[in-house]
C-alpha positions in Angstrom: -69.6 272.9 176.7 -73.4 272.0 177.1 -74.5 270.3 180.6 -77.6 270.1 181.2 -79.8 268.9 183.9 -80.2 265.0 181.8 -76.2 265.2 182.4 -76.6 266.3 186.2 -78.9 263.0 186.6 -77.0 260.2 184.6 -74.0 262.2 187.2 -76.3 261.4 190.5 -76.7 257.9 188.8 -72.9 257.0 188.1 -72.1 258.6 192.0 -74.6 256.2 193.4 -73.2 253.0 191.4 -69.8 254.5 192.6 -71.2 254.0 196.5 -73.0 250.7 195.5 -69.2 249.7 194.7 -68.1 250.6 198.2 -66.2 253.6 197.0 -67.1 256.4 200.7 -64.9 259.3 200.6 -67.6 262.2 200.3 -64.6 264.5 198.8 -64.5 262.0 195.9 -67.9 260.9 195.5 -68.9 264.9 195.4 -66.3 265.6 193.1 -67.8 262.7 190.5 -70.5 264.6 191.1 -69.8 268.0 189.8 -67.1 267.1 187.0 -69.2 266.2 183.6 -67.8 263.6 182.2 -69.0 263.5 178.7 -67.1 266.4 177.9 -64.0 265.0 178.4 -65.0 262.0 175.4 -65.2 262.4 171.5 -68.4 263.5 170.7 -69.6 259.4 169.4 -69.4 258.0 173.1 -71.8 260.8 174.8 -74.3 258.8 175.1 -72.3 256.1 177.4 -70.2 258.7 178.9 -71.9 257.7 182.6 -71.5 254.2 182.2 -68.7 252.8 184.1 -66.3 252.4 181.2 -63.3 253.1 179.4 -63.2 255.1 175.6 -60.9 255.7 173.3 -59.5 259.3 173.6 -56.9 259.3 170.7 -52.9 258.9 170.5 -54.2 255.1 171.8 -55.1 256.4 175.1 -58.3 255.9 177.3 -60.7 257.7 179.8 -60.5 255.4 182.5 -63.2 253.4 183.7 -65.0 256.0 187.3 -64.9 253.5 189.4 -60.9 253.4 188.8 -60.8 256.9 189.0 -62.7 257.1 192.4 -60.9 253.9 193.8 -57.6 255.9 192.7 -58.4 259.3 194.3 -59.8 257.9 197.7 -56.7 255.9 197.5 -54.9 258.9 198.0 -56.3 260.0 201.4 -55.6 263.7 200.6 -57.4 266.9 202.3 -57.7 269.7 200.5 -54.5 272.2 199.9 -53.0 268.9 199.3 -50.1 269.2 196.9 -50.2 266.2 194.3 -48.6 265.1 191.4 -50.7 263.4 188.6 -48.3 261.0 185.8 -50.6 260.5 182.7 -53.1 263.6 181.9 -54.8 262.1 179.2 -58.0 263.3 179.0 -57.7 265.8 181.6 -60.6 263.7 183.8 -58.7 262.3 186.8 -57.0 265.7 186.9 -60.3 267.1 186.8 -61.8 265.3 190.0 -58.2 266.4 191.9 -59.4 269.8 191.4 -62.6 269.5 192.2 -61.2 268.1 195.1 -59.5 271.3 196.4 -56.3 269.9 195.5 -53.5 271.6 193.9 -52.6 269.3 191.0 -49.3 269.4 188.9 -49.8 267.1 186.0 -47.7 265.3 183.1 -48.5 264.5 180.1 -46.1 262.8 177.5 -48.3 262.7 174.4 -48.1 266.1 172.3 -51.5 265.2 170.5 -53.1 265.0 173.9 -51.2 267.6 175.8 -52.4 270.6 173.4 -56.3 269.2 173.3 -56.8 268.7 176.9 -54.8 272.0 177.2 -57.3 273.6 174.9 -60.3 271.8 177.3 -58.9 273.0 180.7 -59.1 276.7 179.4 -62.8 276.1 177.9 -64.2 274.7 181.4 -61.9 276.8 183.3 -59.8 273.6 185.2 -56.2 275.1 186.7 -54.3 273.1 187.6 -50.9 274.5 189.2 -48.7 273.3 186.3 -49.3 271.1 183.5 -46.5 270.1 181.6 -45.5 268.3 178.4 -42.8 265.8 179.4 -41.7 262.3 180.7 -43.7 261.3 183.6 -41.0 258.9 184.6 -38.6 261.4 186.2 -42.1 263.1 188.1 -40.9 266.8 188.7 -38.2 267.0 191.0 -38.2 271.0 190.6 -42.0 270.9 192.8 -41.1 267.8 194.9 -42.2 266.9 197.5 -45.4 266.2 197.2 -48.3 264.7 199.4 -49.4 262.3 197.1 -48.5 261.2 193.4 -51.2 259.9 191.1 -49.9 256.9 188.1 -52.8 256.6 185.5 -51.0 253.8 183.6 -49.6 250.4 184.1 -45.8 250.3 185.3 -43.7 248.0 184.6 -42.3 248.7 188.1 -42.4 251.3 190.2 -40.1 254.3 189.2 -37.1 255.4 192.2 -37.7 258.8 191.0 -41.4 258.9 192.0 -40.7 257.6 195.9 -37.8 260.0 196.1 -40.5 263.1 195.1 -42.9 261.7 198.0 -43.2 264.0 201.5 -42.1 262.2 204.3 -46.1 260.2 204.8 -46.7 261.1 201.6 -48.9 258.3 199.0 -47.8 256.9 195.9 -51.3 254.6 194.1 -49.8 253.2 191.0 -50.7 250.2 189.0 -48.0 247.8 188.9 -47.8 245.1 186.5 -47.4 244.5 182.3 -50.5 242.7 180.9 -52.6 243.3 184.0 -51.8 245.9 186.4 -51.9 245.4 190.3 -53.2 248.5 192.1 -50.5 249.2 194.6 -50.3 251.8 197.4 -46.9 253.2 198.8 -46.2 255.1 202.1 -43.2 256.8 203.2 -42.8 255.7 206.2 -38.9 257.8 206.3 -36.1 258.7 204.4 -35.4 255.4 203.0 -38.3 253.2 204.1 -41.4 252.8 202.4 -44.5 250.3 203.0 -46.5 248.7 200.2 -50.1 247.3 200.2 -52.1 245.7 197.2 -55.3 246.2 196.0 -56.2 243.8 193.2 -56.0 243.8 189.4 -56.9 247.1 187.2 -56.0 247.3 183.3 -54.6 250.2 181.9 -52.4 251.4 179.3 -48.9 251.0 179.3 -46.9 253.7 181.2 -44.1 254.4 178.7 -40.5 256.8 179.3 -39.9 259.7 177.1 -42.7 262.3 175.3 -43.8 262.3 172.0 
């Protein structure tokens, strides 16, 4: 659980590239700032673990790259208190930032292997997020709903009904839409039963898949 002051700096370094990329919400930028990275990454990618890329976490997962992890939270538009809903754990990184963020985070997870180490993690460095549960991301968690804004950190095929009907009334939905190459797509509810959709350009990510393991 070592971060030291060489850490601290490669952080400052990977925030400013962050700005350099156009990414200006001071919530998120200080956020990237305070949450160190490298712990969340097997031990062998420490050394690149401020570079703006993805690694390998296990269960063929990835850390996403931080510039999709800050264009994903600013995305969001939350304030803090915000209640949001995170599909895809992982790593524990992007749920990391949220709280960081002052946001109260529920987050899914739907590989065991991954559920029980980033469990393990978030008790070590002290993250809390308000529930974190082992499950199918693709039915959200209708027992919390609604929520201010819900987080997808891999590729739909399309975007799940079950997920707009667990979004506030103004509430944000940023999800990657797409198979081979995923569209970043942001949607509002506008109302009840009308929602508005705006695009973003092409991300890569893993698949979002139905069920647990």
């Amino acid at each position: 659980m070592k971060d030291d002051f060489i850490h601290k700096g490669k952080r400052r370094h990977l925030v400013q590239l962050m700005r350099d990329k156009g990414i200006a919400d001071a919530a998120v930028l200080d956020a990237m700032n305070r949450v160190p990275r490298h712990l969340f990454l097997d031990s062998s990618f420490l050394d690149h673990a401020y570079q703006n890329k993805a690694f390998p976490i296990g269960a063929d997962q990835t850390i996403s790259h931080p510039y999709t992890v800050a264009f994903q939270s600013e995305l969001l538009h939350v304030q803090p208190g915000d209640k949001i809903l995170e599909i895809g754990t992982g790593s524990g990184y992007q749920c990391a930032v949220l709280l960081e963020m002052k946001l109260q985070v529920y987050t899914i997870e739907r590989q065991n292997e991954l559920f029980k180490r980033t469990s393990s993690l978030f008790r070590k460095m002290q993250y809390r997020p308000r529930k974190f549960v082992f499950g199918d991301g693709y039915k959200g968690l209708p027992e919390e709903a609604p929520f201010d804004a819900i987080i997808v950190t891999c590729g739909a095929p399309e975007i799940p009904d079950a997920l707009l009907g667990q979004l506030k009334i103004g509430g944000r939905l940023v999800i990657p839409v797409g198979v081979e190459h995923q569209i970043m797509t942001l949607v509002v509810r506008k109302s009840e039963s009308n929602f508005s959709k705006t695009t973003y350009g092409e991300f890569k990510f893993v698949p979002f898949l139905g069920g647990k393991e």
